[in-house]
N, C-alpha and C positions, 0 to 999 in steps of 0.2 A: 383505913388504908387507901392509898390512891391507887385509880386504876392502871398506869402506866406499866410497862409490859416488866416483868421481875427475871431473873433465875436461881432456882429453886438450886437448895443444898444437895449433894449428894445423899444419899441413903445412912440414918442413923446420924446425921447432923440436924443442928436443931438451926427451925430455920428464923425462928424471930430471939431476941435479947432473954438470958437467964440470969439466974442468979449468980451463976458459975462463971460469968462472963467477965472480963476484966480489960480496961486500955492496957495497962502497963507491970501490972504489979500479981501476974498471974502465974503461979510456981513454976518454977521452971525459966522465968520470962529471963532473956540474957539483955543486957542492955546494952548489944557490939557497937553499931554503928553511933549512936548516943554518945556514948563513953569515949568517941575516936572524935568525933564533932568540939566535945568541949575542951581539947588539946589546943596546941598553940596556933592550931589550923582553921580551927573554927568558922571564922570571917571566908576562907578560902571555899568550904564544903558548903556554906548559905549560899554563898553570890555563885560559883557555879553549880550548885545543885539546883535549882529554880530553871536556871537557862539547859541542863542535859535532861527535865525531866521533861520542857515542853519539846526540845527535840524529839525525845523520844515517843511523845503524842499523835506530834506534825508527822514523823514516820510513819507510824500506827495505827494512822486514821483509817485509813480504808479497810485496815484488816475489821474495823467495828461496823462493817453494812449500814444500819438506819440509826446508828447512834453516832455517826460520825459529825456528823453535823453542829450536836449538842457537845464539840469539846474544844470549838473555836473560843469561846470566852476563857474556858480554861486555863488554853495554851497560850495566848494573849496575856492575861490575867500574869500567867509564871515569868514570860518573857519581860514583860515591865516590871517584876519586883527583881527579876534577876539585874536591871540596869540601876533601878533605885540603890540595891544594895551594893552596887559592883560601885556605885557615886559615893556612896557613905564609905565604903570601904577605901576613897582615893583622899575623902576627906583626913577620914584618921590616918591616912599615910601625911600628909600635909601637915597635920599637926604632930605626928614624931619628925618631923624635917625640921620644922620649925619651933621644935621644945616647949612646944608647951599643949596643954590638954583640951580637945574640942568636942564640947559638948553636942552631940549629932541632933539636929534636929526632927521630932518625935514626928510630924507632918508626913506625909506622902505627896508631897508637890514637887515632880523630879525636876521642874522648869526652874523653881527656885532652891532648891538643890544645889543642881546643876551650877547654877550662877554663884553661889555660894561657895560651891568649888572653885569656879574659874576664880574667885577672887585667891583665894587660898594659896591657889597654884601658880600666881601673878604676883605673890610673895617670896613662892620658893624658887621659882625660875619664871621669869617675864617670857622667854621664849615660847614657853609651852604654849599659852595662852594666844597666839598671834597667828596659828598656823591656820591652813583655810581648812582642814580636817574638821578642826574645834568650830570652828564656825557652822560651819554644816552641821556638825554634830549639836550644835544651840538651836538650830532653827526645826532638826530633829525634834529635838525634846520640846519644842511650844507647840510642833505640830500633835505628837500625842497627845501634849496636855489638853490641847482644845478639845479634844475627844473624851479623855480622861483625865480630867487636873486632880481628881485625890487618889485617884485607886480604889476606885468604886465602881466605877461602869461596866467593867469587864465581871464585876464578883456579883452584882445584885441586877436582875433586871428593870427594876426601877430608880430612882434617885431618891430624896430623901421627901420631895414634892409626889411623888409618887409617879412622875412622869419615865416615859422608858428610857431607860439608861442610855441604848444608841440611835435613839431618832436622828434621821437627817444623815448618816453618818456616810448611807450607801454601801457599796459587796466591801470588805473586808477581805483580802486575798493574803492567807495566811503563810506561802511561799513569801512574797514580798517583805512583810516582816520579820520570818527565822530571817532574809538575808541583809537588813537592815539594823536588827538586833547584835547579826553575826561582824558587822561593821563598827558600829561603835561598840560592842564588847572588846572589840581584839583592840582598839585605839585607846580603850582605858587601861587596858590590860599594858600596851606599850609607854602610854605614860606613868603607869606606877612602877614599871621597868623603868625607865629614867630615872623617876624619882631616885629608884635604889641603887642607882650608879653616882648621883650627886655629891661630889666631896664637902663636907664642913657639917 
């Protein structure tokens, strides 16, 4: 057992793993929220359930005193899968615009994602692609990548060299990003509203 500081079950709970113990399949178990996910919504509850649950971190950090500290990679960590997926999500909008099926790529590199998109979206409407939003928003996403180019840095303290995941990187101001994230979410969020106004 590590010595890191724990808290203990209430009285008459057990406090390490039983037999009795189950992820999912434990009587009784209802599978609501699950069951509501794998509806025609799906896509919608992944890409914003990743970004409302680091909000809800960034909120509730101070309420954790000396563990607050340890929920910056976290919250970081949810904020960039919530863009990666809110990306693949704009992709597979692009490909029902333009009939036909796209295969999403399996990778976690939102820079080339991203670009992957812009071309997509440079198919379905050349305007989108032109505006200085998007631009900003490109040079966004190389900015993180340099940081994190697979989605690994924020989840693992080391790399795969064994070196630390954010050397060099400097403070990390976790306001800064909710209101960065909060930018290019709602800008993806308006051009896949375009998208769904497009006639043809």
């Amino acid at each position: 057992m590590s010595n890191h500081e724990s808290t203990l079950p209430p009285d008459g709970v057990d406090a390490f793993p039983t037999a009795e113990d189950r992820f999912f399949d434990a009587p009784g178990f209802r599978n609501t929220w699950a069951s509501e996910w794998e509806r025609a919504h799906d896509w919608y509850h992944y890409v914003n359930g990743y970004k409302d649950a680091a909000d809800m971190l960034l909120e509730n950090r101070r309420a954790a005193g000396r563990a607050a500290h340890r929920l910056g990679p976290p919250i970081v960590f949810l904020y960039r899968h919530h863009l990666e997926l809110a990306v693949k999500q704009l992709l597979r909008e692009c490909g029902t615009r333009l009939g036909r099926d796209v295969v999403l790529p399996m990778h976690h590199r939102l820079d080339e994602l991203w670009r992957f998109c812009l071309s997509m979206l440079a198919e379905v409407s050349p305007g989108i692609t032109a505006a200085e939003e998007v631009a900003q928003t490109t040079r966004l996403f190389d900015e993180l990548c340099r940081v994190d180019p697979t989605s690994q840095a924020f989840r693992y303290p080391e790399d795969h060299q064994g070196n630390p995941s954010l050397s060099g990187v400097g403070e990390i101001e976790l306001e800064r990003i909710h209101d960065v994230v909060e930018k290019i979410s709602l800008l993806l969020d308006c051009i896949s509203t375009e998208l769904s106004t497009l006639e043809g």
